[in-house]
C-alpha positions in Angstrom: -70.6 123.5 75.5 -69.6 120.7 78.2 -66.4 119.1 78.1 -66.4 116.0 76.7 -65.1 113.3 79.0 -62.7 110.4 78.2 -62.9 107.3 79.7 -60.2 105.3 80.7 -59.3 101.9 81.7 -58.4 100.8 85.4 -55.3 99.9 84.8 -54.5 103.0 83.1 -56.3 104.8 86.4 -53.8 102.6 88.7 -50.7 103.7 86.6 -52.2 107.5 86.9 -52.3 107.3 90.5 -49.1 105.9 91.2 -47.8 108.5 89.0 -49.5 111.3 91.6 -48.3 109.7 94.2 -44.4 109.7 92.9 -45.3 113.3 92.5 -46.1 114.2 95.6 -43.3 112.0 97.4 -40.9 113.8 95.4 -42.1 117.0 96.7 -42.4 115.9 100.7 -38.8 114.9 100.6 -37.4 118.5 98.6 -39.8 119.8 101.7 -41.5 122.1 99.1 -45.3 122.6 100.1 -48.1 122.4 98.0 -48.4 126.4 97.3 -44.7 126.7 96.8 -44.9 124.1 94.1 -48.2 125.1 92.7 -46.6 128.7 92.4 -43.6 127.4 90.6 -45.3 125.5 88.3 -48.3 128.1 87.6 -51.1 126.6 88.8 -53.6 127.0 91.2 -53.2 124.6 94.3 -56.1 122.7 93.0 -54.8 121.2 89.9 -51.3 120.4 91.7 -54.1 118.4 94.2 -54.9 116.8 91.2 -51.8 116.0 89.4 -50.6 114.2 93.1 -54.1 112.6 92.8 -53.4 111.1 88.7 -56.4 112.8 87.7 -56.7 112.3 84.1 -58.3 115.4 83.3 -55.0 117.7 83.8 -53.3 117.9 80.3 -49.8 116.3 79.9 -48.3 119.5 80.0 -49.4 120.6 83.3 -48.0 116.9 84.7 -44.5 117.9 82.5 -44.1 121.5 84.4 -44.7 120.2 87.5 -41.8 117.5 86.8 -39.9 120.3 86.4 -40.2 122.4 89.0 -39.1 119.1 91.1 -36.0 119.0 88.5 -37.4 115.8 87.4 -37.8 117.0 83.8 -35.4 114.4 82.5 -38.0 111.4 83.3 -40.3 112.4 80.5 -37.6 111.1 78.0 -38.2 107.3 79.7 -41.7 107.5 78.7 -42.2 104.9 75.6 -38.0 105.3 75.1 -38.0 101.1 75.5 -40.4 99.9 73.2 -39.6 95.8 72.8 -42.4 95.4 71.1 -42.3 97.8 68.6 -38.7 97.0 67.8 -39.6 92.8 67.2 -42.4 94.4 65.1 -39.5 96.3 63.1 -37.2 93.6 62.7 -39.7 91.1 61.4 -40.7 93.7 58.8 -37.2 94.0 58.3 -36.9 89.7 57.4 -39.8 90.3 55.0 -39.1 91.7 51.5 -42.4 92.5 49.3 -40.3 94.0 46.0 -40.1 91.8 43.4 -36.7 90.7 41.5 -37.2 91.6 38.1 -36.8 88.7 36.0 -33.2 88.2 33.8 -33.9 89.1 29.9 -32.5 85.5 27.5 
């Protein structure tokens, strides 16, 4: 059965790639090579190409190990940790009451 592919917008692509690229600067400047890393983080040297490269066909995990062999572990807990949005969305549902007041007996 062939995998079935998920398509994804530029943008996202863009955001991908810089993320690869992050990845591989942080390991040029520990001086750890590709094998070392790939080794560490118990993957083939292949996928690690393709984590530096944003591919988004390597599974979150794989991206997450790798950020930890590089010690950078503690930068998953930025991703979605400042959500503006959502929190305007929760305080105007917070101004909005739908329960009714029942109505005082004469």
């Amino acid at each position: 059965m062939a995998k079935k592919r998920v398509i994804i917008s530029p943008t996202l692509e863009d955001l991908l790639s810089t993320v690869g690229e992050n990845i591989k600067l942080a390991r040029l400047r520990r001086k750890i090579t590709a094998t070392m890393l790939a080794e560490r983080a118990g993957i083939s040297r292949v996928t690690l190409r393709k984590v530096e490269n944003g591919e988004s066909s390597v599974t979150m995990a794989i991206y997450a190990n790798v950020l930890f062999c590089l010690g950078l572990e503690k930068d998953l807990l930025r991703l979605a940790g400042d959500d503006p949005l959502g929190r305007r969305l929760q305080d105007a549902e917070l101004t909005h009451t739908t329960e009714r007041v029942a109505k005082r007996k004469k």
